[in-house]
N, C-alpha and C positions, 0 to 999 in steps of 0.2 A: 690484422685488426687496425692499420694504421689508416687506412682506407674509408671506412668505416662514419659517415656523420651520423652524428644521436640529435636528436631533437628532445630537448625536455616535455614531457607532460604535466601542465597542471592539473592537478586531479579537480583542483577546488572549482575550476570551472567545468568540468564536466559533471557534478555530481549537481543533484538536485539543490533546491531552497529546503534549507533544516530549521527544524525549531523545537526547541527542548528536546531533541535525541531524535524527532521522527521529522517525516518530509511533511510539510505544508498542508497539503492537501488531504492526510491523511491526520493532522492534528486538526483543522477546519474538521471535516468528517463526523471526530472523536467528540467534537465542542458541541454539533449540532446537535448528535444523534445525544449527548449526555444531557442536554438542553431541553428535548422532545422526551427523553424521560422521565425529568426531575417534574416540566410543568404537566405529567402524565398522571404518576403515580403521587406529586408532594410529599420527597421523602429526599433525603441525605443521602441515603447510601445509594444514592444513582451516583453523587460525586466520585464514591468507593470502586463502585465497580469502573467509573469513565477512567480513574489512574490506573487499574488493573488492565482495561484495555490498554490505554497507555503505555504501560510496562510492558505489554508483549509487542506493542510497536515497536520498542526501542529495540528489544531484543532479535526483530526481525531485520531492522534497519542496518544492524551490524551488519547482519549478512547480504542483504542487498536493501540499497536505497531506494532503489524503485518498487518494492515489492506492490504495493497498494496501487500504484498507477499501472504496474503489470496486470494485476488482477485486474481493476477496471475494466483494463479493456480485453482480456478474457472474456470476461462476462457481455461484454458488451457483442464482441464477434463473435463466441464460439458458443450461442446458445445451444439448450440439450434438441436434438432432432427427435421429430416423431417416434421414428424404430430405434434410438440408444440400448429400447432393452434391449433387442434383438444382434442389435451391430454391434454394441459396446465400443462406440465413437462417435465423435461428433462430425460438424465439417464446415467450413468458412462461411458466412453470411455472405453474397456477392455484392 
């Protein structure tokens, strides 16, 4: 072991931009999309339900910080193909 160099990792730079429990981009998201339903419906409990999303952000953020930008681009690349029903799979946009 004496052999051996460690390099430290800062985690803080590798992890995304946080803000209130969730990454950025997925608090933007949460703002707009609670935004497009409050001037939708003109009602309050869009707020209710925007901290409930909220709360399962947080919750999923523990487990991975990028979840929301993972999916992103899931959906983005790995749209459903014609035959899914058939194949039950998808396959890369080129």
């Amino acid at each position: 072991m004496a052999g051996v160099d460690r390099d430290p990792l800062f985690v803080a730079l590798t992890r995304p931009q946080m803000f209130a429990g969730v990454t950025y981009s997925y608090f933007v998201a949460n703002a707009v999309i609670a935004t497009e339903l409050f001037l939708i419906f003109r009602t309050v409990w869009v707020l209710l339900a925007a901290v409930v999303v909220h709360l399962a952000g947080m919750v999923l953020c523990l487990r991975e910080p990028r979840f929301f930008d993972l999916w992103l681009t899931r959906v983005g690349r790995c749209p459903r193909v014609k035959n899914y029903s058939i194949w039950r799979c998808n396959s890369y946009r080129p």
